[in-house]
N, C-alpha and C positions, 0 to 999 in steps of 0.2 A: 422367457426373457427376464433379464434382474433388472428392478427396481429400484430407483433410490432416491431420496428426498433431497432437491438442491434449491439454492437459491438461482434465481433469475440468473444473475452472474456467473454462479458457476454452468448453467445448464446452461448458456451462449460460449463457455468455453468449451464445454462437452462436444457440441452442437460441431463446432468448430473442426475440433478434435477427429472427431467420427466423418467428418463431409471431407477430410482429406489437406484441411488447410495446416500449415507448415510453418506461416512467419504472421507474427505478427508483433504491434509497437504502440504503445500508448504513452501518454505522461498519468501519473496518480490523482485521483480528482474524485471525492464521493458524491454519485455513487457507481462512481464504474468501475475503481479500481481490482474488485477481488478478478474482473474478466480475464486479465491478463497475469496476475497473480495465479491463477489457476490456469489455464492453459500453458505457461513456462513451465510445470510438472509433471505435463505429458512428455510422453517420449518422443524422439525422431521430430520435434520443432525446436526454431527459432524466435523466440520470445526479449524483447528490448522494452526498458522504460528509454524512452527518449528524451532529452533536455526538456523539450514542450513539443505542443500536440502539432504545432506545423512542420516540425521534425519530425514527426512521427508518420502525418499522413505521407507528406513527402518517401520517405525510407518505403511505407506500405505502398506506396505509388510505384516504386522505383522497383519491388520485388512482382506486382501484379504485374507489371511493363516485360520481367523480366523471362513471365509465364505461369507463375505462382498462381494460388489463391492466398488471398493476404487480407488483412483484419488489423482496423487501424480505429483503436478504443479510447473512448476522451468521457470528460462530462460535459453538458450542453455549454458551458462557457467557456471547455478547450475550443468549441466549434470556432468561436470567435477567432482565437487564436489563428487555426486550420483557415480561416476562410479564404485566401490567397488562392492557395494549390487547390482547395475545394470548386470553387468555379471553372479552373481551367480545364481540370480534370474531367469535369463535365464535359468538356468539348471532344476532350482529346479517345475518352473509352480507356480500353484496358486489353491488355495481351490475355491476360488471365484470368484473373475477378478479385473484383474488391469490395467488399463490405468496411462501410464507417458505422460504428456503434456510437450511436450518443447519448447519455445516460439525461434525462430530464430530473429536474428534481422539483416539484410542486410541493409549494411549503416553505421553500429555500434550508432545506433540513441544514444542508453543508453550504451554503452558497448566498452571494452577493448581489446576485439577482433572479427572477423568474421567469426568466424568456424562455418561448416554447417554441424550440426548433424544427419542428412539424414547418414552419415559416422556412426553413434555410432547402427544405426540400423542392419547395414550392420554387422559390427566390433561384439556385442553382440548374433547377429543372434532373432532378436525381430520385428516382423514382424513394419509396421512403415503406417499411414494412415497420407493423409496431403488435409487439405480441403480448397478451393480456397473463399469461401465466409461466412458467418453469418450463412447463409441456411445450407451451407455442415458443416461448423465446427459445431452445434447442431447436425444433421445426424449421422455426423462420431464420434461423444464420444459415442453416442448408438450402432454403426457399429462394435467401438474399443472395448466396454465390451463386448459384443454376439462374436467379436472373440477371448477374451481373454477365456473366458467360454470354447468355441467349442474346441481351441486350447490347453487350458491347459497351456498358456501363455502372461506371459506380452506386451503387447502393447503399441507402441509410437504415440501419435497423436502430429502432427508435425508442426504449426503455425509458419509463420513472421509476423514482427514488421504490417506489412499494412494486413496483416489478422485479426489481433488481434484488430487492432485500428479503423479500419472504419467499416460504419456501412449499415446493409441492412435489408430486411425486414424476419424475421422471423416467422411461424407459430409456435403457441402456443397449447399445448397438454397439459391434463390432465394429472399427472404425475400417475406412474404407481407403485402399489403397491402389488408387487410380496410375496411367503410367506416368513418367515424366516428362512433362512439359516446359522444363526450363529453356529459354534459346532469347536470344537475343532478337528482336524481330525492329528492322530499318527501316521504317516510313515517313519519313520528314515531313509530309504532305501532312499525315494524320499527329505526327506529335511534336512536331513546332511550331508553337502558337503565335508566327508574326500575324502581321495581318490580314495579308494573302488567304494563308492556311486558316485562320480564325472564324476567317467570312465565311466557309468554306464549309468549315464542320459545325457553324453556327447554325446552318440548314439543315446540317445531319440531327444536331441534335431535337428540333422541333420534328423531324419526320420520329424519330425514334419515339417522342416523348407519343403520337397518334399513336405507334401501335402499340404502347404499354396503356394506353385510356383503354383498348379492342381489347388488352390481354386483360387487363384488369375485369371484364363483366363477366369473364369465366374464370378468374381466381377463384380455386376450390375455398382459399380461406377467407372469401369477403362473399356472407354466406345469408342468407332469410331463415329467420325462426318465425315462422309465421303460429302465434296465440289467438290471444284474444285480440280482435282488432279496431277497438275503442281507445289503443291507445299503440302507437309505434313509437321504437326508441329506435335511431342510428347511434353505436358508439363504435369504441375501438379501444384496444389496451383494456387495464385495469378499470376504466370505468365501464365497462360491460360487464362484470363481476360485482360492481357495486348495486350497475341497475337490475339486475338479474335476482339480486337478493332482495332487494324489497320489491320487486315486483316481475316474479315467475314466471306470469301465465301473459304477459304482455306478448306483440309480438317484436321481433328485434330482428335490424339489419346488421350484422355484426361484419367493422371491415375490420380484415386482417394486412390490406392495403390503403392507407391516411394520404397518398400522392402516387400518382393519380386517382381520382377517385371514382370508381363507376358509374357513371351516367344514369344508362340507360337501367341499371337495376336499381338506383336508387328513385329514379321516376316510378319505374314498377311498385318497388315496398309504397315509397307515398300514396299509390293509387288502391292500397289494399288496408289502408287504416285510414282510422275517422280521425284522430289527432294524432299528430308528426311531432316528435323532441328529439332534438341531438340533446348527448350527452356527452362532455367532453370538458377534462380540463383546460385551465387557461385561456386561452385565443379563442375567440367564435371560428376555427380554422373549418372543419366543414360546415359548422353552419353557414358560414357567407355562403360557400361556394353551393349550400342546398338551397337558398335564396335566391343568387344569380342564378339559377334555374328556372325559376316562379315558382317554384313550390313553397307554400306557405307551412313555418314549423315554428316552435319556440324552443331557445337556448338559454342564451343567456340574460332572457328577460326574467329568467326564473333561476337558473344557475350562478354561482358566482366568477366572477371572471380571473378571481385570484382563489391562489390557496390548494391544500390537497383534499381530493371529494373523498368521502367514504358514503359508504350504504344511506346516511341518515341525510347527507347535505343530497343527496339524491332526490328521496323522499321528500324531503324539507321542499323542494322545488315545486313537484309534481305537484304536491296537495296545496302548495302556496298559490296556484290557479286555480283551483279547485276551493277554495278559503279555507281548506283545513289545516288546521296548527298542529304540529305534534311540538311537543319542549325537548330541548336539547340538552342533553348533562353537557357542562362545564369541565374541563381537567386541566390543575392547574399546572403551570409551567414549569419548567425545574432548568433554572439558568446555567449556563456551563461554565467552570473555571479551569482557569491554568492547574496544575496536575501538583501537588505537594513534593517541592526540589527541582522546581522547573526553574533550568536557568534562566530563562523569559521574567519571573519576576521581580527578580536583580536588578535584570536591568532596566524596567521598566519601574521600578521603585527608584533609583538612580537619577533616571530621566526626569522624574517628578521634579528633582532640585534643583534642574536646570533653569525649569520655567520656560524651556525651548518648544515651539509648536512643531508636534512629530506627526509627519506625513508618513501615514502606513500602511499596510501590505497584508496580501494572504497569507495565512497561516496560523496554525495556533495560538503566537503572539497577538493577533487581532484583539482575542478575548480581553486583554488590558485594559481597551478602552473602557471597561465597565466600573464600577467603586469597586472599590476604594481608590485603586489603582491611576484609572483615568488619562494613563499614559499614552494614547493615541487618540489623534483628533483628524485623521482622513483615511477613507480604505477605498478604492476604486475599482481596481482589478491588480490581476498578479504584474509586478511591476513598475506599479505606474507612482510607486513611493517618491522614486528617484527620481524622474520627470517631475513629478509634482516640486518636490524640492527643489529643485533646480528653476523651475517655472517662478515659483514665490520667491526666491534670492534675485531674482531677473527682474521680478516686478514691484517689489519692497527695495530696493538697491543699499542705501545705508541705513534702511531703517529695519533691512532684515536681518543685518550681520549680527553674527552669533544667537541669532534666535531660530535659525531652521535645521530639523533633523527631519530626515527619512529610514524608515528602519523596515529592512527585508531578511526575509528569510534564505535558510544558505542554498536550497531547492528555490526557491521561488528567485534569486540573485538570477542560478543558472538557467532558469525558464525565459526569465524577459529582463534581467536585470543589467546583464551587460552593455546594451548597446547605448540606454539611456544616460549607464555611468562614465560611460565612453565620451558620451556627452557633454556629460558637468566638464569633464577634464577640458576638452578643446573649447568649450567655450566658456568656462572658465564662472564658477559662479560662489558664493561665500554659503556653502552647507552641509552639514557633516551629515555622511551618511553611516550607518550600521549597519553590517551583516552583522544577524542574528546565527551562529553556524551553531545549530546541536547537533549538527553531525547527523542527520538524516533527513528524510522527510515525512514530519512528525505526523502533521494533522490527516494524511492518512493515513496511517498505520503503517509506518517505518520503513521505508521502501528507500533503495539505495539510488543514489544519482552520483555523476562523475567525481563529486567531490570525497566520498567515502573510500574509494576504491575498489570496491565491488559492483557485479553487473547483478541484473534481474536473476540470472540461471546459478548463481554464484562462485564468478570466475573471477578471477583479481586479475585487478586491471590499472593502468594510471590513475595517479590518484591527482585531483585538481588543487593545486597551491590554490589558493587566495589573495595572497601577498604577496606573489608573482606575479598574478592574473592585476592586479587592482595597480600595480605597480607598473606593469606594461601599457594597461590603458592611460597612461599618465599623470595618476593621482600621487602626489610627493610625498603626503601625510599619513604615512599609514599603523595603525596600533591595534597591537591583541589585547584584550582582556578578559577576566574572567569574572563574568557577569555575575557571581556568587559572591564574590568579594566588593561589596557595596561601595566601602570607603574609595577603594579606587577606581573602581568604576564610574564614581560621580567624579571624581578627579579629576581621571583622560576626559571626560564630555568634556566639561569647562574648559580645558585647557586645550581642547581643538576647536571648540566653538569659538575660541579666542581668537584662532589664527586668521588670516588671510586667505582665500581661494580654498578650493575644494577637498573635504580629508575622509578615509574612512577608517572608521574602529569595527573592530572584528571583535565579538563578543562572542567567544567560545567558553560552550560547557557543553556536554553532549547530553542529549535527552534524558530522562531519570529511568527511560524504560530500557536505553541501554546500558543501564547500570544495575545489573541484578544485585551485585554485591551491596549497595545502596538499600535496595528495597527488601532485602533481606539480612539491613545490619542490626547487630544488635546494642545499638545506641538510639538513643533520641533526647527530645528535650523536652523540661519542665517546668512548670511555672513554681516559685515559689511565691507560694500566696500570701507567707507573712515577709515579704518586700515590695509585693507589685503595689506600684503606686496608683494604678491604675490612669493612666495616662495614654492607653490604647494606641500607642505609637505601631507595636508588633500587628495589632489589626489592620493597621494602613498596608500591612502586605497583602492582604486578600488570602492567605493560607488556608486552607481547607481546613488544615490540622489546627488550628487556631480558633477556640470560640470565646464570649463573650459572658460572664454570669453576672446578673445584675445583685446589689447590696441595697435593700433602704437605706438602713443608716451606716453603711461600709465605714470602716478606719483601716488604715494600715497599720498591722499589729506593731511591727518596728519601732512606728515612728507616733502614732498616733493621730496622723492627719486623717480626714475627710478622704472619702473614694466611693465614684457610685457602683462602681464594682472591681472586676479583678479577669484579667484573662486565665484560659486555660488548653491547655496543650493534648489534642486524641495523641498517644502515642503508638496506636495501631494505624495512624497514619504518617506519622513523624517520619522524614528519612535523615535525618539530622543532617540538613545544608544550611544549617546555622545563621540564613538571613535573620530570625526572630529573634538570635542572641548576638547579631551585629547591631541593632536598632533598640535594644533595651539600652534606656538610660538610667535603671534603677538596678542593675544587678540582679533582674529578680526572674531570670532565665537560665538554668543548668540542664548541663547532659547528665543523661541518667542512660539506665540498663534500658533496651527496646523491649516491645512487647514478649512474653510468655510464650 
C-alpha cells in the first residue's frame, strides 16, 4: 500500500476522494481552506468556492438531497454564517450523506475569535466526529458519510488549526466507486419545514440522537488505553497526542466521538483510575457533561480555558495539582504586515488624512490597524463594516457627516457585503464605503470568487461588475481608484466624504502576488542618504522594505541641518510601487536597478 505524508487538510480531502464523494463547496477561511483546494484536483468531482459558507452548506444540502455524498467545508466562524440551514437540516436528514467540516482554530491563528464549535454539535443536535491526526482525519470523513447514511443525518467532522496543518503519514487507497445514486426523492412530510412537518421530525430527531448515544459505547474509535491507573486522561483530537507525550504510561479514554458522548464507557474508564482529567481545548465541553454524570474529574481548574495546548501546557496542569513547577520558555511574537506593494497600504495611508473613523472588515487589510499605519478602528466579522457604518451615520446624524468610512474587501463585499449595502442605499445614510478589490482573495491564499472570473476547477465564467452591482443596489456616488496613487486617492476620500447620502470608492490594484512581473522587476528604490532629511514621513507607511538607522550626531550632508538618522531601502524587497517616492518631501528617494 503507498504512503504519503499529508496534511490534515489534505488527508480529509483524500479521505473524501477514496469514500466515493463527488461535490463538494466551501467559502476560503484558515484553517480549512487547502480541504477543498485539494479535493477540486481529483478527478470525476465537483468542487465550488461558494460566495459564503450558507451558500455553500446550502448547494451541499441541495446535492446530498439529491443522492450524493457531499462535503460542505468552512472555518469555525463560516459556522456562524451556515447556522440558518445548519439547524433545519438537522430536522430534515439527507437523501444521501453529508458531512460539515469545521476547521477550529485555537490561538485565533487567522481569526477574530475563539469559539469552539464542539457547542454547535451539541446546540443543532448533529452528531460531531473529531480526529487527532492525518491518519484519523482520512478515517473519519469515511467514518462521517457511513454515519450520515446509517443515521439519516448530517455530520460535523471537527478539526484545529494543528490538525489541519501538520503533517503525518497517510495510507493511500484505491478510491471507491460505488453505484449511482443520484434521483430526486419527494417527501414534503420530511423536507418542508412548516410547522406541521417540523413538530414532526423534531421527535425523529431526539429518537435518532438515543441511538447514536447506543452507537457511540461501541464506536471502534472512542477507545480505553488502559496504563497505569493513578491517573486517567479523557481527550479527543490533538490534545490526546499532547497528553500522550508527556505522559505515556497513563491510562487514556481516547474519544474519536466529542457528541454524543459515551455514557456508559466513560463511567467504566472513571471506575478504573484513581484520578480523572479531561483534557481538552477551549470549552469544559466534555468536562461539564463528565460532571453532570457525578463523576468527579479535574479540567479546567488546571487547564487553560483559552489558547492552543501543546505537550508543556499539558504537563504544566497535571503537576500544577500536584505543586510541581516545571518553567516554561518564552517565544517571542513576530507581528504580521501588509506585504511590500500591497495596494492595501495606499489606501490606508490616504485614509489617514481623512481623519474619518474607518469601520473595518476581514481580510488582510485588517493588519492596518497596527503602527504606523492605524488606519482601521473596528473589525467584527466578515461584513459587518458596512452595517457598522451605516449604524454610526444613523446614530451621529450631523455630527457624523463626512467623518464615517467602512472599508471591505472585494471577497469579503461578495461574502456578506451586499445586502447591508443594499441597506445604506434605501435607507439612506451619510458614509462612504470602500471596496478594497485586489482582484482575489488574498488572506487565504488567492483563491478566485465571482468577481475574477474564474471558478475553483478553473473555468471562466462571468465575471462580477462592481460598478454595476453597487449601482443597481442604488448607491449614485460611485468611483475607482488606484490605491497606489496616494495624491488621488486621498482626493476622491475627501471629496465623497463631502457629499450628501451614501457613496462607494472602488480602490483597485490587484494583489502584488498576482503580479509576478512586479516581484521579479528589475527596479526598485533608494534612499539617498546625502538628502534624507530624515523626517521619517516614508516610515508612516509601515513598508517592510523600509527601515530606520539611527545617527548620534546625524547632519544632512546637502544642507547641513541636524537629523537623528536617515531611512533606508532592503531592495531584495522593493517592488517599486513608489508609495515611498510619493511621500518624500526631500527628494531623497530614486529608482535604481533591482536586486542582482
Amino acid at each position: 500500500m503507498q504512503k504519503q505524508l499529508m496534511s490534515g487538510n489534505e488527508a480529509i480531502a483524500r479521505g473524501a476522494y477514496e469514500h466515493g464523494v463527488t461535490f463538494a463547496a466551501g467559502y476560503p477561511g484558515t484553517p480549512s481552506t487547502e480541504i477543498i483546494e485539494t479535493f477540486a484536483t481529483y478527478d470525476g468531482v465537483y468542487a465550488e468556492w461558494s460566495p459564503n459558507e450558507k451558500v455553500a452548506l446550502e448547494v451541499a444540502i441541495g446535492a446530498a438531497l439529491a443522492g450524493l455524498k457531499a462535503m460542505a467545508v468552512m472555518k469555525h466562524v463560516g459556522v456562524n454564517v451556515a447556522a440558518d440551514p445548519l439547524f433545519t437540516v438537522s430536522y430534515t436528514g439527507t437523501n444521501g450523506a453529508l458531512v460539515i467540516v469545521t476547521a477550529d482554530d485555537p490561538s485565533l491563528h487567522s481569526s477574530q475569535n475563539e469559539q469552539d464549535n464542539r457547542n454547535y454539535a451539541k446546540f443543532a443536535k448533529i452528531p460531531m466526529l473529531e480526529p487527532a491526526d492525518s491518519r484519523e482525519a482520512k478515517a473519519f470523513l469515511k467514518i462521517a458519510m457511513d454515519v450520515s447514511e446509517k443515521f439519516d443525518t448530517p455530520v460535523f467532522l471537527r478539526t484545529t488549526t494543528r490538525v489541519s496543518h501538520s503533517k503525518s503519514v497517510v495510507d493511500l487507497e484505491e478510491p471507491a466507486r460505488g453505484e449511482d445514486r443520484r434521483a430526486i426523492r419527494v417527501d414534503p412530510a420530511k423536507y418542508v419545514m412548516v410547522p406541521a412537518n417540523a413538530r414532526v421530525r423534531r421527535v425523529a430527531v431526539e429518537k435518532r440522537m438515543d441511538q447514536l448515544r447506543e452507537w457511540a459505547e461501541t464506536f471502534p474509535e472512542n477507545r480505553m488505553e488502559i496504563g497505569n491507573t493513578a491517573v486517567g486522561i479523557i481527550t479527543a483530537g490533538m490534545s490526546y497526542n499532547y497528553a500522550k507525550d508527556v505522559f505515556p504510561d497513563c491510562s487514556y479514554l481516547k474519544l474519536g466521538m466529542v457528541h454524543p458522548l459515551p455514557e456508559k464507557m466513560i463511567r467504566e474508564f472513571a471506575s478504573k483510575v484513581k484520578e480523572l482529567y479531561v483534557v481538552e481545548e477551549l470549552d469544559p465541553f466534555i468536562e461539564e457533561q463528565v460532571r453532570a454524570m457525578g463523576i468527579p474529574v479535574q479540567g479546567k481548574a488546571v487547564f487553560p480555558y483559552t489558547g492552543e495546548f501543546d505537550p508543556g501546557v499539558v504537563e504544566a496542569g497535571i503537576r500544577a495539582l500536584h505543586k510541581e513547577k516545571k518553567a516554561q520558555a518564552a517565544i517571542t511574537p513576530r507581528p504580521p504586515n501588509l506585504c511590500p506593494g500591497c495596494p492595501h497600504r495606499g489606501l490606508f495611508y490616504a485614509l489617514g488624512k481623512t481623519k474619518a473613523f474607518v469601520a473595518g472588515d476581514i481580510g488582510c487589510y485588517t493588519l492596518s490597524f497596527m503602527k504606523p499605519l492605524q488606519g482601521l478602528h473596528t473589525c467584527i466579522c466578515m461584513g459587518a463594516s458596512i452595517g457598522m457604518a451605516h449604524g454610526m451615520s444613523k446614530a451621529l446624524g450631523e455630527k457624523g457627516k463626512g467623518k464615517i468610512v467602512g472599508v471591505i474587501g472585494d471577497s469579503t463585499f461578495i461574502h456578506s457585503g451586499i445586502t447591508p449595502l443594499l441597506n445604506m442605499a434605501y435607507n439612506r445614510s451619510d458614509a462612504v464605503i470602500i471596496i478594497a478589490d485586489n482582484r482575489t482573495t488574498a488572506m487565504t491564499g488567492m483563491q478566485d470568487h465571482p468577481a475574477t472570473g474564474t471558478t475553483l476547477q478553473g473555468d471562466k465564467t462571468k465575471t462580477l461588475d462592481f460598478e454595476a452591482l453597487v449601482k443597481a443596489l442604488g448607491i449614485e456616488s460611485v468611483r475607482v481608484v488606484n490605491p497606489l496613487n496616494v495624491k488621488k486617492t486621498t482626493s476622491v476620500l475627501k471629496e465623497e466624504l463631502a457629499k450628501e447620502g451614501p457613496s462607494v470608492v472602488i480602490a483597485r490594484g490587484p494583489c502584488i502576488f498576482l503580479q509576478p512581473e512586479r516581484l521579479k522587476s528589475a527596479r526598485a528604490f533608494a534612499v539617498d542618504t546625502d538628502a534624507c532629511t530624515g523626517c521619517q514621513l516614508c516610515l508612516g507607511l509601515g513598508c517592510p522594505a523600509i527601515s530606520w538607522q539611527k545617527e548620534e550626531e546625524g547632519r544632512v550632508p546637502r544642507t547641513g541641518k541636524k537629523r537623528k538618522g536617515f531611512a533606508s531601502i532592503d531592495k531584495t524587497l522593493c517592488v517599486h510601487c513608489s508609495l515611498c517616492f510619493q511621500v518624500c518631501n526631500a527628494d531623497a528617494i530614486k529608482s535604481i536597478g533591482g536586486p542582482a
